[in-house]
N, C-alpha and C positions, 0 to 999 in steps of 0.2 A: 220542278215547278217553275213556269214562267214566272219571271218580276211581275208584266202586266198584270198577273191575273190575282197577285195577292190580295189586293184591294175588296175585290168583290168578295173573295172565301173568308178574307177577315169581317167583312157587313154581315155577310150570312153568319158564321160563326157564333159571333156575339148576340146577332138576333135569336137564335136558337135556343143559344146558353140561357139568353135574358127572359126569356120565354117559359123555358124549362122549371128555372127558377123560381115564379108566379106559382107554379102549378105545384111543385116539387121540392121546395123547401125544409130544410130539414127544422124540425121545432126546441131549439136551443136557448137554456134559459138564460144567456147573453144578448141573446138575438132579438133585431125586431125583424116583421114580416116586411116582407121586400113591398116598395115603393110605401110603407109608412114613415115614422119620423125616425130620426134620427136615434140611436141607442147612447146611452149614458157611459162617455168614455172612461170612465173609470170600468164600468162593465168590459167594457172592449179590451182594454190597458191588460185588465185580469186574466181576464180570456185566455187571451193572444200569449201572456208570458207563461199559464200554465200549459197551454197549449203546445208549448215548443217540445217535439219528440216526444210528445204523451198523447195517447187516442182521447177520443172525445167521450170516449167509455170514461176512461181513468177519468178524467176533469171534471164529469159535470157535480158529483157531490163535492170536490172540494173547493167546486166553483160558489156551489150555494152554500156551504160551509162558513165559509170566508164571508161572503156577503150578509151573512145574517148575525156573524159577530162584528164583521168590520164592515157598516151599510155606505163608508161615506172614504174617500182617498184620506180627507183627514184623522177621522177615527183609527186607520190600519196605521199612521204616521206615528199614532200615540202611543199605541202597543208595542210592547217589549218584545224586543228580537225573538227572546228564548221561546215566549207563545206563538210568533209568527213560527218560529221554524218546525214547535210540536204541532203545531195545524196542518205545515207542508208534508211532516211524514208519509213515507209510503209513496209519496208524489215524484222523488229522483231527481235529480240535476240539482240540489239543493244551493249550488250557488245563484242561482235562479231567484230563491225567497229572502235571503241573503238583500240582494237587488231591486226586491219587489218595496223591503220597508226603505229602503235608501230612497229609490224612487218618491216612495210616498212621502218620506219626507223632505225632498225637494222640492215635490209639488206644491207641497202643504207651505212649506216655509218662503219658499223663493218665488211660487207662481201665483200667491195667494190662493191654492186650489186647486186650480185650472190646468189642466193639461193642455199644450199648443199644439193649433193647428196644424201649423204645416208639419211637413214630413223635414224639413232640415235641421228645425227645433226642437222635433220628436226626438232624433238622433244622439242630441246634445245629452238625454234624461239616460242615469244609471241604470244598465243592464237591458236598454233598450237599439235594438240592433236594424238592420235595413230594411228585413222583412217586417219587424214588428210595427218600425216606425210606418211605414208605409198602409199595412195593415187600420194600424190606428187614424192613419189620415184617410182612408178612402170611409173605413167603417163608421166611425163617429163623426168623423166630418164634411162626408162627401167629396172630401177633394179628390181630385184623377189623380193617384199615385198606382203604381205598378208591383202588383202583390203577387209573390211568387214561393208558394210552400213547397215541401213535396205530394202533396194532391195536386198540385198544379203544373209544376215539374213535369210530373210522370203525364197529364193530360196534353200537354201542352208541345212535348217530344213526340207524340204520338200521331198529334195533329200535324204536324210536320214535317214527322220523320226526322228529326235532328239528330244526327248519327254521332257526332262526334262525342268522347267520351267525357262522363263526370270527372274532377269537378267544372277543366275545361270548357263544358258545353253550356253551363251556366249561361256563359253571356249570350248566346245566343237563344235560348230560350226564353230568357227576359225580355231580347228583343222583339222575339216573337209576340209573347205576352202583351208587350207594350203595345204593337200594333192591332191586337186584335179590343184592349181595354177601351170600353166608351169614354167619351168626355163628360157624360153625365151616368150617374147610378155606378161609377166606379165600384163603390163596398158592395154593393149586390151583386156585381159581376166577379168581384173576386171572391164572393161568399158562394156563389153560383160554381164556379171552376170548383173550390174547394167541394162541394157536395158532391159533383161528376165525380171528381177523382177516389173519392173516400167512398161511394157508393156504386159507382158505374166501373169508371175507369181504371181497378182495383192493379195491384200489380201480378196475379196470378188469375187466369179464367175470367178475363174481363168482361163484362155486359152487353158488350156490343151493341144487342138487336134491339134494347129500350135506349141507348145512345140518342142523345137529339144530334150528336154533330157525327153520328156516324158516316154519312153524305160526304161530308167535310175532311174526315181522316185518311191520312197520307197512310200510314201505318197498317189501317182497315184492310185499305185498296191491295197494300204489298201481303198482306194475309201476316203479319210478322208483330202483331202487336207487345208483348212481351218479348222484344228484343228492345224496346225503347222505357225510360230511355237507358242510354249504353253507361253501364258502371263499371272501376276499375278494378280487377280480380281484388278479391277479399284478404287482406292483411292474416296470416296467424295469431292469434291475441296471445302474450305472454301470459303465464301462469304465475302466478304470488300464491305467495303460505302467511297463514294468521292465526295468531292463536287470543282467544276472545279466553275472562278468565271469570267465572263463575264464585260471587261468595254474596251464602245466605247466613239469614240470624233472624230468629223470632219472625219468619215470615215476610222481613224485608229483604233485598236484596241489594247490592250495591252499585254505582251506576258511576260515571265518571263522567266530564262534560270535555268534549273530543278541542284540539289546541284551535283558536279563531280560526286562522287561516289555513286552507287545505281541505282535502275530501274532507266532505258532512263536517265541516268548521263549525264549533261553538255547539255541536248538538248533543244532548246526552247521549251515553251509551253504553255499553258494558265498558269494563275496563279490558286494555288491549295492549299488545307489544309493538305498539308503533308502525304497524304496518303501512304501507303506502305505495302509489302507482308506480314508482320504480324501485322499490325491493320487497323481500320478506319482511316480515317483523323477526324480531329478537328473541320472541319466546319466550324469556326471562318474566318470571311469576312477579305481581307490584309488591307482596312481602313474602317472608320466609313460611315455610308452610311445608303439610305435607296435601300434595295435588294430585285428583286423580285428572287423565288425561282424555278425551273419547276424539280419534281424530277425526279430521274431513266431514264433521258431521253437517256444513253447508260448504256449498256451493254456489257463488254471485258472480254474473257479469257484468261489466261496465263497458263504457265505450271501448276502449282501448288495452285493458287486461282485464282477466279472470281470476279470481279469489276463491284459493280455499281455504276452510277455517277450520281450525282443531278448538276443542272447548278443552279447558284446566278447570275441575270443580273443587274448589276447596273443602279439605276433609277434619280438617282439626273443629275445635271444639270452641278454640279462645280464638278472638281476630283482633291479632296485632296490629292497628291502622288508624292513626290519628290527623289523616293528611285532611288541611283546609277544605279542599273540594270534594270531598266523598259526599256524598248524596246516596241515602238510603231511601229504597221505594219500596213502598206497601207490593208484593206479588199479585195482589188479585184486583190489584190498580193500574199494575204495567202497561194496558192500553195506553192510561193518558200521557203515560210521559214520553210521547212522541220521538218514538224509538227511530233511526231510519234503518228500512226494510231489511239491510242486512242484518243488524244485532236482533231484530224483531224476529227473523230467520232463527236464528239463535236460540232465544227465550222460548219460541215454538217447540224447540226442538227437544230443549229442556226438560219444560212442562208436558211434555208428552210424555219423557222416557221417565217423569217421575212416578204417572200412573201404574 
């Protein structure tokens, strides 16, 4: 592609997008309608942080969830960890909610409230990172910063053929990005990108022929769309073993609240042999007992390794266990104790084979 002629495909581009957009919006209850006022950046703040590596399926009840216990950045600031993290259940990345009540209470304490405009003061706020920050400054506060998801990514490689491989290609994609971003209506253009990508632009059998920048696409033209953009052969995920351990009594259950720091920090859960992203657990049962064993009976991925768990259900009769932290929960309460999805995995599993 000529240098000269980027200028114009970047005008057209955007006009398209911006267009598309009007018509075509998707109806999100963070969102306001394009070209109305401005959205209430704690809305936005919310959004964007449940939003990271979670579909807009997953998000949107624990978007409203949230909003209807916690309506205000200060209200979420007041609320005890242990509730914020059993709300984030099931939601994943859990250092995420961890950072959500820090955040809030930054806000609340240091900003009298107020989340900051710009995007370099965004950055400063806990568990708040380049894309969010910039996100937060186009959506809520109109400023032109340069929002680059992976809906946008994949749209944006596409539209220019940007061959060079993740995560390397990065930068040029953003550059991209940046050239084609208005000076005015930035959040709606990058809410705009984001809807192509998530609805159009998809990464397998893409849309092409309702495409508004199909005209526009480099990618289109080469017939190669799902080659872009280019990612680096897939890593093998290592395998870990865990053994999760099972004890009932009069209907309760017993539950354990996982060490602060490290995977699902500070969240309840069954009681466990210490497993973690670089080794097995131990296996070793939390008291003396006679255990039955059922193994592999889940199965969890993560980013970076794969978990399988063996269940230990205890069989005796008396339970020797007089440790500070034990936490007994009602079984036909287990929902609310905001299990994360692995141990929930678990308890599913249980209560099924108990049938």
């Amino acid at each position: 592609m000529a240098v000269d002629s980027f200028p114009a495909k970047a005008r057209k581009i955007s006009a398209n997008i911006g267009a598309h957009y009007v018509d075509k919006a998707r109806k999100l209850p963070w969102r306001s309608p394009p070209g109305s006022n401005l959205p209430d950046p704690y809305h936005v703040w919310l959004s964007e942080v449940m939003l990271q590596q979670t579909t807009v399926g997953a998000v949107k009840s624990y978007f409203e969830k949230f909003t209807r216990r916690w309506p205000t950045v200060q209200e979420l600031a007041r609320a005890d960890e242990a509730d914020v993290m059993a709300a984030w259940a099931g939601l994943g990345y859990y250092a995420r909610a961890r950072n959500l009540r820090k955040c809030a209470v930054h806000v609340t304490d240091i900003l009298d409230g107020r989340f900051p405009q710009k995007e370099s003061e965004l950055l400063q706020l806990p568990g708040v990172g380049a894309y969010t920050a910039a996100a937060i400054a186009a959506i809520a506060f109109g400023e032109r910063a340069v929002v680059v998801d992976a809906n946008i990514e994949r749209l944006v490689s596409r539209l220019f053929a940007i061959d060079t491989p993740l995560p390397r290609g990065k930068a040029e994609i953003r550059a991209a990005m940046d050239r084609i971003t208005p000076k005015h209506g930035a959040g709606d253009f990058a809410q705009a990108c984001m809807d192509i990508g998530a609805t159009i632009c998809t990464s397998k059998n893409p849309k092409c022929e309702i495409c508004p920048v199909q005209e526009q696409c480099a990618a289109h033209a080469l017939g190669n769309m799902e080659f872009f953009p280019v990612k680096p052969p897939k890593k093998t995920k290592p395998v870990r073993r865990a053994r999760f351990f099972w004890v009932e009594q009069q209907g309760r259950i017993l539950l354990a609240t996982r060490p602060p720091k490290g995977m699902l920090g500070g969240m309840r859960a069954l009681p466990d042999d210490g497993w973690a992203a670089g080794n097995d657990g131990h296996a070793k049962p939390p008291m003396a007992g006679k255990w039955q064993v059922h193994d592999n009976i889940v199965q969890h991925s993560f980013t970076h390794f794969s978990l399988e768990v063996d269940l230990a259900v205890y069989q005796d009769e008396k339970i020797a266990t007089n440790k500070d932290d034990n936490i007994w929960w009602a079984l036909d309460q287990i929902a609310e104790a905001g299990l994360p999805t692995l141990y929930a995995k678990a308890v599913r599993w249980k209560l099924k084979e108990k049938k």
